[in-house]
TIMARKE-277591 format. One line per 5 residues: number of its first residue (from 1); their letters; for each residue x, z, y of N, C-alpha, C. Coordinates in Angstrom, 1 decimal. Layout:
BEGIN
NUM> A> X/Z/Y/X/Z/Y/X/Z/Y | ...;
***
This chain:
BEGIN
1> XXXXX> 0.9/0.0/-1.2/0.0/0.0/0.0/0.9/0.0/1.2 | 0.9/-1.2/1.7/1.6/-1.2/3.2/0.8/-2.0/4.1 | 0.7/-1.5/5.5/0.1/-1.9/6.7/0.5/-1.6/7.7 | 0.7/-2.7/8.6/1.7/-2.5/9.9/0.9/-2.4/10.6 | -1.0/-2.2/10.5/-1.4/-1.5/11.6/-1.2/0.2/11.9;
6> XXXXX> -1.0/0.8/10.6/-0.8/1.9/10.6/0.5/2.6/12.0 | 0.1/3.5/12.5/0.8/3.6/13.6/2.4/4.5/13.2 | 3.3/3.3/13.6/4.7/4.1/13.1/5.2/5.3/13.9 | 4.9/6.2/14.7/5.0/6.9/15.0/4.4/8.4/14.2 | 2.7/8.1/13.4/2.1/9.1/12.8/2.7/9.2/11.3;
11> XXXXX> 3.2/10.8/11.7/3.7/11.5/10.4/2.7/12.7/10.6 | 2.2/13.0/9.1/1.2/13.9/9.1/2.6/15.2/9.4 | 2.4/16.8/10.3/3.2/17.4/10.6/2.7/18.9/11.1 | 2.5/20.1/9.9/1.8/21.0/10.8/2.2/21.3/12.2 | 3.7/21.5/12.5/3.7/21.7/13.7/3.0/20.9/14.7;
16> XXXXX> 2.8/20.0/14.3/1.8/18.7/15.5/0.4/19.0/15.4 | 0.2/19.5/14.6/-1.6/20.0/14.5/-2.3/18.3/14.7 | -1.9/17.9/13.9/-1.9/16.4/13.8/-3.1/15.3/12.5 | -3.7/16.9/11.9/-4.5/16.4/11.0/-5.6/15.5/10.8 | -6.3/15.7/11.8/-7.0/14.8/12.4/-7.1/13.4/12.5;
21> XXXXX> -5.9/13.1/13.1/-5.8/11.4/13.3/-5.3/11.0/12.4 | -4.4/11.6/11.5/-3.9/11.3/10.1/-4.8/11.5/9.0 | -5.2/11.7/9.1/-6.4/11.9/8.2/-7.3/11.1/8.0 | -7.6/10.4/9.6/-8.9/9.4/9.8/-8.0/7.7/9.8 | -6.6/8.0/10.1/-6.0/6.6/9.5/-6.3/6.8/8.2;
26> XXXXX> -6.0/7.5/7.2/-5.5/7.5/5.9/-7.2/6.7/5.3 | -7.8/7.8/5.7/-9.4/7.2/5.2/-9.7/5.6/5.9 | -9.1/5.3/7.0/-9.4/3.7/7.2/-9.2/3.2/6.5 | -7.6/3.2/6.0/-6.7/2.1/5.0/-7.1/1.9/3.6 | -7.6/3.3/3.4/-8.3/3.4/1.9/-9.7/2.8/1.9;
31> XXXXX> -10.6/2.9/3.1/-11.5/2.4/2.8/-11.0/0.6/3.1 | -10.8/-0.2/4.3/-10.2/-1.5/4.0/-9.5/-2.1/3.0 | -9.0/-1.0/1.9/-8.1/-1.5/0.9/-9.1/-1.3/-0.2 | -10.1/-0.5/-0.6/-11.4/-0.7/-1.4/-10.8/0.3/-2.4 | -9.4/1.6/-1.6/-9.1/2.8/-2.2/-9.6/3.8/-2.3;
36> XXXXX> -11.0/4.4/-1.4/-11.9/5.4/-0.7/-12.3/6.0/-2.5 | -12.6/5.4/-3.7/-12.8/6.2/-4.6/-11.9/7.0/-5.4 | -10.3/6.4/-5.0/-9.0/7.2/-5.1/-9.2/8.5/-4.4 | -9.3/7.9/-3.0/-9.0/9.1/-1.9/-10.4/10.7/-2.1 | -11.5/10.0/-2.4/-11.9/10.7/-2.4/-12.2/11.3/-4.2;
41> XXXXX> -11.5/10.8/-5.0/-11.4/11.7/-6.5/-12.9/11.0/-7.1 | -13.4/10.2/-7.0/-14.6/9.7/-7.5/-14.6/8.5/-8.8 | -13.2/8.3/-8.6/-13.2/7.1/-9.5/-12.4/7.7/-10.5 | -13.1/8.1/-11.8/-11.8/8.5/-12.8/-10.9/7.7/-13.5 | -9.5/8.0/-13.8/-8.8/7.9/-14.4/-9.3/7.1/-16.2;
46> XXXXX> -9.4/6.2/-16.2/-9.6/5.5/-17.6/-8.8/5.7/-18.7 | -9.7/6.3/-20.2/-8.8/6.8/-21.2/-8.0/5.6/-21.4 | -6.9/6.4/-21.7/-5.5/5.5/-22.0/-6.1/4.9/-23.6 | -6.5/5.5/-24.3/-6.8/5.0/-25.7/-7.9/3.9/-25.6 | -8.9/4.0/-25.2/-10.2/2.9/-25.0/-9.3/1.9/-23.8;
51> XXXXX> -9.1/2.3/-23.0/-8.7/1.2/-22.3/-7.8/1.3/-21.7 | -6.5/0.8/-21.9/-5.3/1.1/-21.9/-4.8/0.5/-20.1 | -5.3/-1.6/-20.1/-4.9/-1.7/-19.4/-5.6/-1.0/-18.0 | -6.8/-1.0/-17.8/-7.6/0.0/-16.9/-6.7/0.9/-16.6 | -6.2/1.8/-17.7/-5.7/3.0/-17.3/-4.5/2.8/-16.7;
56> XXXXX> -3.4/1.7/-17.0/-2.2/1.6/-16.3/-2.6/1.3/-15.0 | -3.9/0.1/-14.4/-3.7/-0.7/-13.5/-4.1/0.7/-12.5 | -5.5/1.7/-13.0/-5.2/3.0/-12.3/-3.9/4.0/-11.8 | -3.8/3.9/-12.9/-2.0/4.9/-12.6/-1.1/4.0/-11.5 | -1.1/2.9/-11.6/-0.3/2.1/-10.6/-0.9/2.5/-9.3;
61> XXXXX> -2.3/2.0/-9.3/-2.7/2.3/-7.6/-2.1/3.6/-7.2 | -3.4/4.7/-8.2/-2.5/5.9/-7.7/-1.2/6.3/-7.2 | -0.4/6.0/-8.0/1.1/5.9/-7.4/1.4/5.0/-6.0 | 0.9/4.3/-6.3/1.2/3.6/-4.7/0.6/3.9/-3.4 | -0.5/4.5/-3.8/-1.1/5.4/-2.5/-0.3/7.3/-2.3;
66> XXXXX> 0.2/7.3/-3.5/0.8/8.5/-3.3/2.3/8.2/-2.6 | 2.6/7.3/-3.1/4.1/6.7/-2.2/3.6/6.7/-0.5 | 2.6/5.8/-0.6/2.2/5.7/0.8/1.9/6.9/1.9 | 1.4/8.3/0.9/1.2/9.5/1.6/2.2/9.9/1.9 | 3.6/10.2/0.9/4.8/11.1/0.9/5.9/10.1/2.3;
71> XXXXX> 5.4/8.3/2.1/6.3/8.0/3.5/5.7/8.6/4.7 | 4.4/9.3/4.7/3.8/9.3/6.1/3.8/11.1/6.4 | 4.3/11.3/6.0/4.3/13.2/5.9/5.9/13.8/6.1 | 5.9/15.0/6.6/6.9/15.7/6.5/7.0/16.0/5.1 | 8.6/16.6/5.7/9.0/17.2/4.2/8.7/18.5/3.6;
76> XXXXX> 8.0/19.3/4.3/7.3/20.5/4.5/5.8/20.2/4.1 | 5.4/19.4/4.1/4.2/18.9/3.6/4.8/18.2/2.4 | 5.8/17.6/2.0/5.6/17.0/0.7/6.1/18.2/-0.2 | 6.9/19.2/0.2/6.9/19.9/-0.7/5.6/20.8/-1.1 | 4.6/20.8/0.0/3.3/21.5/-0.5/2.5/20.8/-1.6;
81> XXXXX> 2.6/19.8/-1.3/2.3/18.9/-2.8/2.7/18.0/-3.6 | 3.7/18.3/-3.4/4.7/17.3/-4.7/4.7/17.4/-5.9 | 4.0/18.8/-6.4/3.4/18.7/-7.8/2.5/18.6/-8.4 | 1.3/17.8/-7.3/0.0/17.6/-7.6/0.1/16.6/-8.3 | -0.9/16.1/-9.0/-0.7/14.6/-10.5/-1.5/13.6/-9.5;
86> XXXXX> -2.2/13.6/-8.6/-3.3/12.6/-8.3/-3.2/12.2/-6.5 | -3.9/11.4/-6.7/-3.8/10.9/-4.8/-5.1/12.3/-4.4 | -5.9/12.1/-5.3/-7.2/13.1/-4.5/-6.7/14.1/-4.2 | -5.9/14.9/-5.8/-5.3/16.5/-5.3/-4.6/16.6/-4.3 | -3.8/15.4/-4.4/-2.3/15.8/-2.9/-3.5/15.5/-1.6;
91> XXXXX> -4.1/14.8/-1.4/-4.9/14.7/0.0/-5.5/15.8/0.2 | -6.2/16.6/-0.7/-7.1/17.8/-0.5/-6.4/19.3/-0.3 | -5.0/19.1/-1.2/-4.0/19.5/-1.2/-3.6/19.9/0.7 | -3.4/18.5/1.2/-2.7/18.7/2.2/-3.9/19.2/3.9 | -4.8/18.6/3.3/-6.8/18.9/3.7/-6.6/20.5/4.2;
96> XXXXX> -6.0/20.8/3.0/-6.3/23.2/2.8/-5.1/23.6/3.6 | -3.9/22.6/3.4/-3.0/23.2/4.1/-3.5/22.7/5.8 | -3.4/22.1/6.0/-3.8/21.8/7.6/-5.2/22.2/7.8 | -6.2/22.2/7.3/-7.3/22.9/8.5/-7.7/23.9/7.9 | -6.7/24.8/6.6/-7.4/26.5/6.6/-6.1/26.9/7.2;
101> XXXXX> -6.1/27.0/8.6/-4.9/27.8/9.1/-4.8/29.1/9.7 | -6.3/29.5/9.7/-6.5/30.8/10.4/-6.6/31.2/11.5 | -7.0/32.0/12.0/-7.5/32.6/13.8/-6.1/32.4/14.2 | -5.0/32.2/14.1/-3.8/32.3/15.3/-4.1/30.8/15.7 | -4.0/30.3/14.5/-3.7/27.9/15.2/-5.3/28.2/15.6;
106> XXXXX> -6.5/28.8/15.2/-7.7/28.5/16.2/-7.5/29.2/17.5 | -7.0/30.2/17.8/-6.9/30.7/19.2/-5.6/29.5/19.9 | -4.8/29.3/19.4/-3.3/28.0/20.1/-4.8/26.7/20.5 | -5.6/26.6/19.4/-6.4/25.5/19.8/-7.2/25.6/20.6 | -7.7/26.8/20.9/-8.8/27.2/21.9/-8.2/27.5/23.1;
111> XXXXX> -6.9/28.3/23.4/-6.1/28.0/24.6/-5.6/26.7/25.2 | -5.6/25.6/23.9/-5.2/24.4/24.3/-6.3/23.4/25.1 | -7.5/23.9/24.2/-8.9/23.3/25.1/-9.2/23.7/26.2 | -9.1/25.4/26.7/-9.6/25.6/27.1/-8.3/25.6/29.3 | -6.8/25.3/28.8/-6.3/24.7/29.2/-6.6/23.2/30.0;
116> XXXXX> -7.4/22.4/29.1/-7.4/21.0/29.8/-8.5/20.8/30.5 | -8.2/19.8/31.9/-8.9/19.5/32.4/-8.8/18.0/33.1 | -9.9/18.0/33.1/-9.9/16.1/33.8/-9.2/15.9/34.7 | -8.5/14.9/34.3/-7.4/14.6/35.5/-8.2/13.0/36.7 | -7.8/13.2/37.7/-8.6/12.3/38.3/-8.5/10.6/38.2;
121> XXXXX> -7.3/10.3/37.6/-7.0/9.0/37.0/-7.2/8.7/35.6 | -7.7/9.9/35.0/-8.5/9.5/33.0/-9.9/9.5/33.2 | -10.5/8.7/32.5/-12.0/8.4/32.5/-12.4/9.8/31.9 | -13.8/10.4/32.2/-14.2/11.3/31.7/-14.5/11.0/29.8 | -14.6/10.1/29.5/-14.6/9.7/28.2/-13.7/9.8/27.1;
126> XXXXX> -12.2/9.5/27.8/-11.1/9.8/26.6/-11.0/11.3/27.0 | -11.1/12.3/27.8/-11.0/13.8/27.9/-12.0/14.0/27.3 | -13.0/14.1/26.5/-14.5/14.4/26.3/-13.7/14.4/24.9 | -13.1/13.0/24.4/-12.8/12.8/23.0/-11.9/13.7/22.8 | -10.6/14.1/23.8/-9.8/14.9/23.0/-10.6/16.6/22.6;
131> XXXXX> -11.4/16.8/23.7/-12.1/18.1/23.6/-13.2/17.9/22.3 | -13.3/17.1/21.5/-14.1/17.4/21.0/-13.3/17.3/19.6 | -12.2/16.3/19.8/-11.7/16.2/18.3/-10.7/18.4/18.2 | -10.2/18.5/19.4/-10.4/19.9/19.1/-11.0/20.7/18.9 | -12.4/20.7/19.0/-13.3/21.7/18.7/-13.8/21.1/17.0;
136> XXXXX> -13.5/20.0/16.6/-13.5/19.8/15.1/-12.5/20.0/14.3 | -11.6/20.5/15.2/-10.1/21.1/14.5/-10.5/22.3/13.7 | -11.2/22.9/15.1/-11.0/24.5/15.2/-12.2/24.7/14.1 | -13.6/23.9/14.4/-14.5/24.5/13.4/-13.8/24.1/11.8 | -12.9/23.1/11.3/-13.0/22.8/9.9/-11.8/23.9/9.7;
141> XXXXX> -11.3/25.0/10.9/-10.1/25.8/10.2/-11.0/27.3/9.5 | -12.2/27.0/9.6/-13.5/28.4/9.4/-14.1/29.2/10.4 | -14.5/30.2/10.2/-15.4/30.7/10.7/-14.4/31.9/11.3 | -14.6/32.1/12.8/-13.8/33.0/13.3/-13.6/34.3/13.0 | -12.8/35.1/12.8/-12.9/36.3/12.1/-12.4/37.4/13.6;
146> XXXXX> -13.1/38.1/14.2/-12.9/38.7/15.1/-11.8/39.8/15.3 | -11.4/40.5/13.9/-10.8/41.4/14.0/-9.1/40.9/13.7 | -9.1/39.5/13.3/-7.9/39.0/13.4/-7.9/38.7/14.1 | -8.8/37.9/15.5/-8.5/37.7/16.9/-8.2/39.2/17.6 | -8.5/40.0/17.6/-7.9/41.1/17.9/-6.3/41.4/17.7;
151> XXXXX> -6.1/41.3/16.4/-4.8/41.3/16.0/-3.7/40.7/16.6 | -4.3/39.4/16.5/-3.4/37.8/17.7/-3.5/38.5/19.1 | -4.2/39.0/19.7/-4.1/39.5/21.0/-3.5/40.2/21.4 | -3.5/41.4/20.6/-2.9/42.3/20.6/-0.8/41.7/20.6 | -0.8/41.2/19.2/-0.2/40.9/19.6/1.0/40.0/20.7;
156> XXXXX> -0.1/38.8/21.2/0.3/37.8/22.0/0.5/38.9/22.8 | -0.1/40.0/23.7/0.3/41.1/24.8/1.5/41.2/24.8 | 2.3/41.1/23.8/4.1/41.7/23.3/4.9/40.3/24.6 | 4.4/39.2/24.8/5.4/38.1/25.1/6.2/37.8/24.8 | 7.3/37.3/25.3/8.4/37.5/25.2/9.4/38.8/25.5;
161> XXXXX> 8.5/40.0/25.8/9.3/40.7/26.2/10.1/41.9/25.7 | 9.4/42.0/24.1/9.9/42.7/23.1/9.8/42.2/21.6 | 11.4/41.1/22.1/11.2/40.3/20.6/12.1/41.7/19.0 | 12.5/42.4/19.5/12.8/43.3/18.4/11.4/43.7/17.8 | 10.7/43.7/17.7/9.4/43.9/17.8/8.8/43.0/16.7;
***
């Protein structure tokens, strides 16, 4: 699986908080490429004994869309799933790791929202989009837990000014 619309700059990357857009290329390519029953684990794997060649021409795709994932990811992400067997598991795999991140990356993303404001040369339309693909960040990371937002608070109070701490 190769395509040079894919944007060479996007590497899936926790530190980028980047799951989103990577996510929504990966599902284009797979759906244009007629991979979408890969990606989403729907199409099973064909016994090797009843039908042999099925089963290799599966195992091939597989692998090639798993090639395609491990060139577009850090290496911190491929080691989060480099021992998964399937394209579905390593996608869902990497799904848990980026948006179950917990009340700290949802408070970084709600300071980040709540940070931005229209600038007078951006249309109100691409600011609308980034605020909203944030607020779809934050809801697929769960349901806010209050007493760990306490915790991050408390914490964040420290700053920089007692890193022994």
């Amino acid at each position: 699986m190769s395509d040079p619309s894919w944007p060479s700059d996007l590497h899936l990357d926790l530190s980028k908080l980047n799951w989103e857009e990577w996510s929504f290329q990966l599902k284009v390519q797979c759906d244009c490429l007629g991979f979408v029953k890969w990606l989403k684990g729907t199409f099973p794997q064909p016994n090797t004994t009843l039908h042999p060649k099925a089963h290799d021409i599966w195992e091939t795709n597989d692998c090639s869309l798993c090639g395609f994932i491990y060139g577009h990811i850090s290496k911190a992400d491929y080691n989060v799933v480099s021992h998964l067997s399937t394209l579905h598991l390593i996608f869902t795999g990497l799904q848990q790791c980026h948006e179950k991140l917990g009340a700290h990356a949802q408070l970084l993303l709600l300071k980040k929202a709540l940070d931005f404001h229209y600038g007078h040369d951006t249309p109100f339309y691409d600011g609308t989009n980034e605020i909203l693909a944030m607020h779809t960040q934050i809801s697929n990371m769960g349901p806010v837990n209050l007493n760990q937002i306490k915790l991050i608070l408390l914490l964040n109070a420290f700053g920089n000014n007692h890193e022994h701490l």
